[in-house]
C-alpha positions in Angstrom: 0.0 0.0 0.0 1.1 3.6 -0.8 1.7 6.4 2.3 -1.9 8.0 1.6 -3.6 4.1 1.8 -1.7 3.3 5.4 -2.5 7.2 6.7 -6.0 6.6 6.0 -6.4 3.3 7.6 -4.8 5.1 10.8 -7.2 7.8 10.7 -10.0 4.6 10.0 -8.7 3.0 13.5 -8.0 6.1 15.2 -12.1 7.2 14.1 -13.6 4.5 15.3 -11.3 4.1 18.7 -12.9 7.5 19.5 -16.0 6.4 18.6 -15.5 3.5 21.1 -14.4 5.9 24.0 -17.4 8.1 23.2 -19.8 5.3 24.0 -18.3 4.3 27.4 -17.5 8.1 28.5 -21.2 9.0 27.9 -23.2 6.1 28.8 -23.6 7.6 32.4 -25.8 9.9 30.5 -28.2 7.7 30.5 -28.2 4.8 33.2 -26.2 6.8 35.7 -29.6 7.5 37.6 -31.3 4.2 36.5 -28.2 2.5 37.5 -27.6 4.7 41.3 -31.2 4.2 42.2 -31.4 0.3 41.3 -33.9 0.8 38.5 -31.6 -1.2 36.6 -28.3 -3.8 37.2 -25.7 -2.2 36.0 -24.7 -4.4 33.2 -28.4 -4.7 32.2 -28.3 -0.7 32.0 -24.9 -0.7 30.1 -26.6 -3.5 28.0 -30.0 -1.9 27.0 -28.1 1.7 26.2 -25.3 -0.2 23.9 -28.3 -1.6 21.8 -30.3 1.7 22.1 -27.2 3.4 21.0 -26.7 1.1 18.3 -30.4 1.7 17.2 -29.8 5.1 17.5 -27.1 5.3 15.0 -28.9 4.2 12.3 -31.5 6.6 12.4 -30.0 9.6 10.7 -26.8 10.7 8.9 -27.9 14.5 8.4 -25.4 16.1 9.3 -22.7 13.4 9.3 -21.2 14.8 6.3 -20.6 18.6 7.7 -19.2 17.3 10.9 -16.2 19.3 10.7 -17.9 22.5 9.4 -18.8 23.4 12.6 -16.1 24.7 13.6 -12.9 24.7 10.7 -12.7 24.8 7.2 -12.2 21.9 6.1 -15.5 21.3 3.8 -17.5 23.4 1.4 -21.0 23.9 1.5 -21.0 20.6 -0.2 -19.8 18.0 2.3 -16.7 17.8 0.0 -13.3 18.5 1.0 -11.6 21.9 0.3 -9.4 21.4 -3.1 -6.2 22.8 -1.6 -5.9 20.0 1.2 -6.1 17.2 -1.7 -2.6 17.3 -3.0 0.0 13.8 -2.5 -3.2 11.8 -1.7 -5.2 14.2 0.6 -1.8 13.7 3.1 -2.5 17.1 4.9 -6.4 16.8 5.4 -6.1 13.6 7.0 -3.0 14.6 9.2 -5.2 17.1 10.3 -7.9 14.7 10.8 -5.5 12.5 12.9 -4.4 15.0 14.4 -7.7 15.9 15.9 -8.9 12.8 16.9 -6.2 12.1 18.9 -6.6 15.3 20.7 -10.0 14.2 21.3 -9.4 10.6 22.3 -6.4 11.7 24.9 -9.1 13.6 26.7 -11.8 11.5 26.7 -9.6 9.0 28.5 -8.1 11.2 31.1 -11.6 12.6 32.2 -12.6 8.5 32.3 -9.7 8.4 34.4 -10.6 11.1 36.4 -14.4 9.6 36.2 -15.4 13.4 35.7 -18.2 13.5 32.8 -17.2 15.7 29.8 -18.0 16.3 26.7 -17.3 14.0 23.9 -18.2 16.1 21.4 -16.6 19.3 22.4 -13.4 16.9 22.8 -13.7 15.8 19.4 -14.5 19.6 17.7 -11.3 20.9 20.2 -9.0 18.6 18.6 -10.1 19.3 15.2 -10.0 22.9 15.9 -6.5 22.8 17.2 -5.7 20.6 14.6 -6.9 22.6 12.0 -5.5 26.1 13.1 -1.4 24.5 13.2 -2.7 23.3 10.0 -4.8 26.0 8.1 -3.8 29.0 10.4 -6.2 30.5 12.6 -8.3 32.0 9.3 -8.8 27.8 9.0 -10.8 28.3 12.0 -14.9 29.0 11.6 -15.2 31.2 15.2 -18.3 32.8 14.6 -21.1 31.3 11.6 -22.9 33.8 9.3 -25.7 35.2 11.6 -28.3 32.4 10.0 -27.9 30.0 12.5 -25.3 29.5 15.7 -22.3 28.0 14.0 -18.7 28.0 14.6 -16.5 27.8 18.1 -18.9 30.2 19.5 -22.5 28.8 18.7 -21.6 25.2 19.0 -18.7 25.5 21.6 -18.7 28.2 24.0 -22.9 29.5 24.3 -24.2 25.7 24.7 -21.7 25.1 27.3 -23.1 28.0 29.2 -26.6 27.5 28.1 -26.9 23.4 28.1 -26.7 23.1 32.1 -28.6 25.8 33.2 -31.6 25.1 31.4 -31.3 21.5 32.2 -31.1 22.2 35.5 -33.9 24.8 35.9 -36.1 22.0 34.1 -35.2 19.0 36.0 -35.5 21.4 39.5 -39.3 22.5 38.7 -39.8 19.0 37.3 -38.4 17.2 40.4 -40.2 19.3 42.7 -43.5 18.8 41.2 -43.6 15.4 41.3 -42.5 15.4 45.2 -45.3 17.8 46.0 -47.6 15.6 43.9 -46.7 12.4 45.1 -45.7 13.0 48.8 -49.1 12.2 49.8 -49.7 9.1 47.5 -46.5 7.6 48.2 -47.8 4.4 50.0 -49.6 3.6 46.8 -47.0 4.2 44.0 -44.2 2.8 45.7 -40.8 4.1 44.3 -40.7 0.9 42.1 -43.2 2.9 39.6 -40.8 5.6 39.4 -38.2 3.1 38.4 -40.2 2.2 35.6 -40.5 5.1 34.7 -36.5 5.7 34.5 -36.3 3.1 32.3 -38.4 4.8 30.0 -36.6 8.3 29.9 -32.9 6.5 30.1 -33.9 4.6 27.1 -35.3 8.0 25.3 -31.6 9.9 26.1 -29.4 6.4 24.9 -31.2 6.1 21.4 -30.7 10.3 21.1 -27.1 9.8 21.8 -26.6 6.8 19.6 -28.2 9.2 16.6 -26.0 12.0 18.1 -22.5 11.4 18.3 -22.6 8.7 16.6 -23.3 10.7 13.1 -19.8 12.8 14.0 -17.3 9.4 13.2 -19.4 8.5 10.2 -18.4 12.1 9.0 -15.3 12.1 10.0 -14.6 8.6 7.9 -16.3 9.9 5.5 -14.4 13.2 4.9 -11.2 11.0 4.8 -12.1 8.4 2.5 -13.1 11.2 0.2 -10.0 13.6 0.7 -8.0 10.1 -0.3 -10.5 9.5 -3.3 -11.7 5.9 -2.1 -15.5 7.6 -2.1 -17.2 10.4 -3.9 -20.4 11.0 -2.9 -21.1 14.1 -0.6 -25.2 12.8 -0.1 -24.3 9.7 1.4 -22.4 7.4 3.6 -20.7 4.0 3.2 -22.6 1.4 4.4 -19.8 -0.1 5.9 -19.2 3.5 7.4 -22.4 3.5 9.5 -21.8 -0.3 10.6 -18.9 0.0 11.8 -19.7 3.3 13.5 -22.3 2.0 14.9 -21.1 -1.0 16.0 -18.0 1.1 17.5 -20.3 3.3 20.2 -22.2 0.2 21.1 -18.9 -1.3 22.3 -17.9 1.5 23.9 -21.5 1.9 25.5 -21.8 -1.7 27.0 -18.2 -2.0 28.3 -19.5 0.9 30.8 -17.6 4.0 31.8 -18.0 2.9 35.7 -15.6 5.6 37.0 -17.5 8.4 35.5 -20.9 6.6 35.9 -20.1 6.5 39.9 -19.8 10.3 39.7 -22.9 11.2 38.1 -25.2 8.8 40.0 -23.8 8.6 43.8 -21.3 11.9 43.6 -22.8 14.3 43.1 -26.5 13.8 45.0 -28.0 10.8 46.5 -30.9 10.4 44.0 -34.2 8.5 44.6 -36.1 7.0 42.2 -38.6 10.0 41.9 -35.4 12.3 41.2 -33.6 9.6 38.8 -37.4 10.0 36.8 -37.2 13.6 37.0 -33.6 14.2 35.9 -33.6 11.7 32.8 -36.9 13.0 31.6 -35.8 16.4 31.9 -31.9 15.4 30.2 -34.3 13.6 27.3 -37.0 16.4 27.1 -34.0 19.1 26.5 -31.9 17.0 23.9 -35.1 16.5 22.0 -36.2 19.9 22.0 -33.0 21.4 21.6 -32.5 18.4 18.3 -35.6 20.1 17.1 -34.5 23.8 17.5 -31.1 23.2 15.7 -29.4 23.8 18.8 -26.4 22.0 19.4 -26.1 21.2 22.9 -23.8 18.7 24.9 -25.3 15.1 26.2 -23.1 15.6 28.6 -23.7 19.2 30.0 -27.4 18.9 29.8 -27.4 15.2 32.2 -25.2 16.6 34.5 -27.4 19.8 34.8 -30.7 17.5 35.5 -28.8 15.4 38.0 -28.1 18.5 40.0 -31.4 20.2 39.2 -33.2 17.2 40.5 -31.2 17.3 43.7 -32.0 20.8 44.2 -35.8 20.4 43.5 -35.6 17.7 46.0 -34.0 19.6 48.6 -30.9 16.9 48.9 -27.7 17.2 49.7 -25.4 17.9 46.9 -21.8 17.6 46.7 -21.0 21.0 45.4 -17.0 19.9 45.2 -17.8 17.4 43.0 -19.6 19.7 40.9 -17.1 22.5 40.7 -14.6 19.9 39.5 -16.8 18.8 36.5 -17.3 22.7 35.4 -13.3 22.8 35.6 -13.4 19.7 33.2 -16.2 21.4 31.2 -14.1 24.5 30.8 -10.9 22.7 30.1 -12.1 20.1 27.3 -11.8 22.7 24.0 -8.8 24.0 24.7 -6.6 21.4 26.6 -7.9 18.9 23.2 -7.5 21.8 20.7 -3.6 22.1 22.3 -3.0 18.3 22.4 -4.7 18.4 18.6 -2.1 20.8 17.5 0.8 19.5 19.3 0.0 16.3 17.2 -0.3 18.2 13.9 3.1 19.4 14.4 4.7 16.3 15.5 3.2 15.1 12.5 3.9 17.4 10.2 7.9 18.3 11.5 8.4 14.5 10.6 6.0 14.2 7.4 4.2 12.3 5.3 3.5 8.4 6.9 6.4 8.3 9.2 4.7 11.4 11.0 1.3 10.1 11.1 3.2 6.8 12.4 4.7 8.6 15.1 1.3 10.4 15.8 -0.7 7.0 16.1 2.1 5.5 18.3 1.6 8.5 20.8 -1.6 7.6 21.1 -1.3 3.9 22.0 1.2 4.8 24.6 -1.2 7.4 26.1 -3.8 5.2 25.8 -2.0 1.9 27.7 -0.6 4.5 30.2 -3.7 5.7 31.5 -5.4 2.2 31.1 -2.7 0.8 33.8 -3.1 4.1 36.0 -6.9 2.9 35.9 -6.3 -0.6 37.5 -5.0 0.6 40.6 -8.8 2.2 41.9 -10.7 -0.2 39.6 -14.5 0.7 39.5 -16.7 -1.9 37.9 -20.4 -3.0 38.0 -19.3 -4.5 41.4 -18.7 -1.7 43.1 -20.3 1.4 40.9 -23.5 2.0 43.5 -21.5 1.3 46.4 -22.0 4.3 48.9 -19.6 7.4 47.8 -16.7 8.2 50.3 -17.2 11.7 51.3 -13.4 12.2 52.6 -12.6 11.4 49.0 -15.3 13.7 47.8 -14.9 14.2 43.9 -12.1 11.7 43.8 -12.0 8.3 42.2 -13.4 5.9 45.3 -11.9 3.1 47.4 -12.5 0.2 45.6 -12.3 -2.5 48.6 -14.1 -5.5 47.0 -17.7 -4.9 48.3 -21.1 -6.5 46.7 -24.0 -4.5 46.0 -26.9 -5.9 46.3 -28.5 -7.5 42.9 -31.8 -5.6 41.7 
């Protein structure tokens, strides 16, 4: 094979390892709650998201093929690949490419680490970014759109990572307390297993919206690559093979469970009850549909963490407010610490050039990658132990992970 053929089968691997990591840092999106409150075991909850997800990602490929429009120039209007970056195979659109995802991936995994929820997506858009501006310069870089619709760093980046939470929060607060005041005197009769019921519902509702989500952004990403290297042509569609493997990818990801980050979002930040976990995943699910509706793009991510704590509040419980200034540090940190790491790549890639570079690039990667896997073995969380009461001396840190049973729902 020729440098352009083994450069994109790195960025192939590299797409769909971020796809995989995407599906097990956001799965406590969705059965977090369901999962801390006993609606569901937790490998029934990872289960039922991975197929949800997988469902999911089969529903739509809109916007798959403008994935990196967002927020560089990369693309025309088209879906096709800017002329200029096609030279010696389309070598320095998929560096960039690389480049980006790597960012993205490196982050992903140290928040896992961390278990502190972030964004996938605003991982994977930082890394492009930074890729793109070592690349392109920062005129490569779309920072505002063209006052039809929000677009660039600003209206998919910055406002919805303001916005996302707040109004998650405020829904899942007037939600939660209405359905205390409405069922504080009926209690007796609905039991809180009805409430678990309905979690399983809502959970379900915010899995198959993330499968059709972030899913759509690695079909776009493959896509753009196999077309800058001229193994596809069509800007209307996507490879079948694309959208399996995609597909299949975030559905791995999903099932393996991201327990660490899971464990934050159900038991540390609030102690939620079934009647809260209802509360907060209707609200999460209520938001990402509206918002999908609106043409507002708004982070899975941002908008569960928001109802978790807004359910809390409306509850009146106890919440871990160190926990929670940690995850707004991580929130903050995501674009630019990925758009730096997917820069830094770029220029490793680029001082070396041409397949030895990308080489180099993918190798950093795997290193990074076993590194913090090993790092994770020493405080291993795991269906096990992932509803096991949080440790408030460790408040906001990865918990004690003495082998204790939970009880089986």
């Amino acid at each position: 094979m020729d440098a352009p053929t083994v450069i994109l089968a790195l960025v192939i691997v590299t797409a769909l390892a971020f796809d995989f990591t995407n599906g097990f840092h956001d799965t406590a999106n969705a059965m977090a709650a369901s999962i801390s409150t006993g609606a569901l075991a937790p490998k029934v909850a990872v289960g039922l998201s991975a197929v949800l997800n997988l469902v999911g990602a089969f529903l739509s490929v809109e916007v798959a093929l403008t994935v990196s429009n967002a927020v560089i120039k990369l693309q025309d209007k088209s879906g096709a690949p800017r002329p200029e970056l096609l030279s010696d195979g389309g070598e320095a659109l998929l560096l960039i490419v690389l480049a980006g995802l790597v960012g993205g991936i490196v982050w992903n995994l140290l928040t896992w680490l961390l278990g502190l929820p972030s964004s996938s997506s605003h991982a994977l858009l930082g890394g492009l970014t930074g890729a793109g501006a070592a690349g392109l310069g920062l005129a490569g870089v779309k920072w505002t759109g063209d006052g039809t619709k929000l677009d660039g760093v600003v209206g998919k980046i910055l406002l919805p990572s303001l916005l996302s939470p707040v109004v998650a929060m405020a829904v899942a607060f007037v939600g939660c307390w209405l359905v205390h005041r409405i069922t504080n005197s009926v209690m007796d009769r609905l039991q809180e297993r009805y409430f678990r019921w309905g979690q399983i519902g809502s959970a379900s509702l915010v899995s198959i919206a993330h499968g059709t989500n972030d899913a759509q952004k690695t079909m776009g990403v493959m896509t753009l690559a196999l077309i800058a290297s001229g193994h596809w042509e069509r800007t209307d569609a996507v490879p079948v093979w694309v959208k399996i493997s995609a597909a299949l990818a975030i559905a791995a990801g999903t099932y393996i469970g991201g327990w660490r980050i899971i464990r934050t979002l159900g038991k540390g930040l609030v102690d939620i009850t079934p009647r809260q976990g209802l509360s907060s995943d209707g609200a999460t699910a209520a938001v990402l549909l509206a918002s999908s509706h609106l043409g507002f793009a708004l982070s899975t991510t941002h908008v569960a963490t928001g109802s978790v704590l807004g359910g809390g509040l409306g509850r009146g419980t106890h919440v871990r407010w160190s926990t929670a200034g940690r995850m707004v540090v991580a929130w903050a940190m995501t674009f630019p610490i990925a758009a730096g790491m997917g820069a830094l790549m770029w220029w490793v890639g680029h001082t070396l050039g041409g397949l030895p570079g990308a080489l180099l690039v993918f190798a950093i990667l795997c290193v990074a990658s076993f590194w913090m896997y090993r790092r994770s073995r020493a405080e291993h969380v795991g269906p096990h132990n992932v509803t096991d009461d949080w440790d408030r001396s460790k408040d906001g840190t990865p918990p004690s992970t003495t082998p204790t049973r939970t009880p089986t729902h």
